[in-house]
C-alpha positions as CSV (number, residue, x, y, z in Angstrom):
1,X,26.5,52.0,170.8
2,X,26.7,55.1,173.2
3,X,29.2,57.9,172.7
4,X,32.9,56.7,174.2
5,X,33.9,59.9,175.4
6,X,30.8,60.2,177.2
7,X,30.7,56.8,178.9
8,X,27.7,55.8,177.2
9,X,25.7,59.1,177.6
10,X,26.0,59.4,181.7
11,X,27.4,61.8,183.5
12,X,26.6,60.9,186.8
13,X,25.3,63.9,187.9
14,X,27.9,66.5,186.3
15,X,25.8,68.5,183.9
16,X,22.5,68.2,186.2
17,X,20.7,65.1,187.6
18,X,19.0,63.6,185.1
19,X,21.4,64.9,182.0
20,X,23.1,62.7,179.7
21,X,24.0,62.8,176.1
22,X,22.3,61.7,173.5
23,X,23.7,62.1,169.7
24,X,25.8,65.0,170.9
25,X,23.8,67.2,172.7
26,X,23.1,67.5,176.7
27,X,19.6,66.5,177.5
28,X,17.5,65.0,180.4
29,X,16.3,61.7,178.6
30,X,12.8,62.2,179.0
31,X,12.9,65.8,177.6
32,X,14.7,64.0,174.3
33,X,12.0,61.8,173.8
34,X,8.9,64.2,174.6
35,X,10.5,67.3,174.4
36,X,9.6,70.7,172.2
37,X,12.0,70.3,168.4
38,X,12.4,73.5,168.3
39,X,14.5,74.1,171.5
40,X,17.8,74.8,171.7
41,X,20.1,72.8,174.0
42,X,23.9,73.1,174.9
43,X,26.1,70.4,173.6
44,X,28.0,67.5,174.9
45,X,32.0,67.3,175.3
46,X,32.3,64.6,172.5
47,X,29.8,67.5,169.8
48,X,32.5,69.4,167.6
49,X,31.7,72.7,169.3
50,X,32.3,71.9,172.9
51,X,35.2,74.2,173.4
52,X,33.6,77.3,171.1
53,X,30.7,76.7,173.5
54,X,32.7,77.2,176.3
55,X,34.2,80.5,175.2
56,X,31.0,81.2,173.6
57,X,28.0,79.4,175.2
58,X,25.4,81.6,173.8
59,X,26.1,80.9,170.1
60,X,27.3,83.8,168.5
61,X,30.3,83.0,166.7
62,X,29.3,79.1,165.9
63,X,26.5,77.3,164.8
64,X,24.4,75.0,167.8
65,X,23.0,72.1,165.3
66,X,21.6,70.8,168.8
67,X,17.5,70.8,167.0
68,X,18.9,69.0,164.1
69,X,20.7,66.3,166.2
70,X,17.6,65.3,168.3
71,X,15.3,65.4,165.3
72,X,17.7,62.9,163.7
73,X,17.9,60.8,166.8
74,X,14.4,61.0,167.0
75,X,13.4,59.9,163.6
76,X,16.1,56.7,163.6
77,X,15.8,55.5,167.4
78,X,17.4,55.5,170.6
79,X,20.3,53.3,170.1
80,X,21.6,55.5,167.2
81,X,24.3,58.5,167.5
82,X,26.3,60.5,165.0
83,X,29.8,59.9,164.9
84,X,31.6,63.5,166.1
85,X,35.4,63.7,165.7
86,X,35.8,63.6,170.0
87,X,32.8,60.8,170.4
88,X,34.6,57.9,168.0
């Protein structure tokens, strides 16, 4: 089951074209599947940190858990996201 807040993961075109949100961060789909782990990406509106992020979007004063969410999507499958407090 995709993330309610995030309408299933689409944001028709808000973040960028081809963004959505998978397990809480902001990612083009392809890049989550075939992408570098080690990359940091921003997060998604329903990830604990969205509004830090927004004051602080290069990290400074939180922690961006984004490389530990995709691995963790990665090693269970597609169809599996975490539960965040603003994505239940």
């Amino acid at each position: 089951m995709g993330c309610k807040h995030c309408r299933g993961g689409f944001f028709d075109g808000r973040f960028g074209q081809d963004v959505e949100c998978v397990n809480g961060v902001l990612i083009d789909i392809d890049e989550a599947h075939e992408g570098p782990s080690d990359t940091v990406y921003p997060v998604a509106p329903c990830h604990p940190m969205w509004e830090r992020q927004r004051t602080d979007p290069d990290a400074e004063t939180w922690v961006n858990d984004t490389c530990e969410r995709l691995a963790a999507w990665r090693s269970q499958g597609p169809t599996t996201q975490q539960d965040t407090p603003h994505g239940k």
